[in-house]
C-alpha positions as CSV (number, residue, x, y, z in Angstrom):
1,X,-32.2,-76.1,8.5
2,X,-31.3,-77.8,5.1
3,X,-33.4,-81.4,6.5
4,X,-35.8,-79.4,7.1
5,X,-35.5,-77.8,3.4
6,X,-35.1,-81.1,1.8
7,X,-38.2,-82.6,4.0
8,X,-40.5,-79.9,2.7
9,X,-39.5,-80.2,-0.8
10,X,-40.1,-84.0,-0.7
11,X,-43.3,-83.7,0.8
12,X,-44.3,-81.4,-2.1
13,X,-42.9,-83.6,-4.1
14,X,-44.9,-86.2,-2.8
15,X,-48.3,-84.1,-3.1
16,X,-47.7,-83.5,-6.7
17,X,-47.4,-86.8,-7.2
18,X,-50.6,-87.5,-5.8
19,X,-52.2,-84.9,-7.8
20,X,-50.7,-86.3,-11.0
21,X,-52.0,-90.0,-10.0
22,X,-55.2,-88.4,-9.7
23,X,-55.0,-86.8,-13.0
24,X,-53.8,-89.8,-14.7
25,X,-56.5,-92.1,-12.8
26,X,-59.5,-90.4,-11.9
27,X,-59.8,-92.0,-8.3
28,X,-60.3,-89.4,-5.6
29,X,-58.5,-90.7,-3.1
30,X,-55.3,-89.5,-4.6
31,X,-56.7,-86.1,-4.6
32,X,-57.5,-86.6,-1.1
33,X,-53.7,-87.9,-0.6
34,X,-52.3,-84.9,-2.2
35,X,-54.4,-82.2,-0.1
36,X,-53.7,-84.2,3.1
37,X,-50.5,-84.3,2.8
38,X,-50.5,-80.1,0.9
39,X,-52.1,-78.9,4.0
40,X,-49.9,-80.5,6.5
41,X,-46.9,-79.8,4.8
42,X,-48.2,-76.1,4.8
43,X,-48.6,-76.0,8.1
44,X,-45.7,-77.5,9.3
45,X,-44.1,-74.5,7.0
46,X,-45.3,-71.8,8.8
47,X,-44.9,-73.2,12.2
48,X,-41.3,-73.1,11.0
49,X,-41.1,-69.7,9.8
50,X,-43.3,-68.6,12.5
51,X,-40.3,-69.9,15.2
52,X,-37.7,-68.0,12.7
53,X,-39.7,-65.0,12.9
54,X,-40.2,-65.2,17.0
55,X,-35.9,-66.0,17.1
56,X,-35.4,-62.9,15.3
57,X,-37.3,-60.6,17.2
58,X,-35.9,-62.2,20.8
C-alpha cells in the first residue's frame, strides 16, 4: 500500500514536471509526456481503488 502511494505520487511528480518543461520550453512533446504519463497514472489509480472497493464489499 504505501509503494504504491509513493509510486503514484512520483508519477505525478513526474507529469508536472513535464508540464513545467513544456511551460518553460514551448516544445509539445513535453506536453505530450506529461498527459501520457497523467492518464496512465490515473488509470492505474482507479484500477487500484476499484480492487479496494470490490475487497470491501467481498
Amino acid at each position: 500500500m504505501l509503494l504504491f502511494r509513493w509510486a503514484m505520487l512520483m508519477l505525478l511528480l513526474a507529469s508536472a514536471v513535464c508540464f513545467a518543461f513544456y511551460a518553460g520550453t514551448g516544445q509539445a512533446r513535453f506536453k505530450r509526456y506529461g498527459l501520457i504519463t497523467l492518464k496512465w497514472t490515473l488509470i492505474a489509480a482507479f484500477a487500484f481503488f476499484a480492487v479496494l472497493i470490490l475487497e470491501r464489499l467481498a
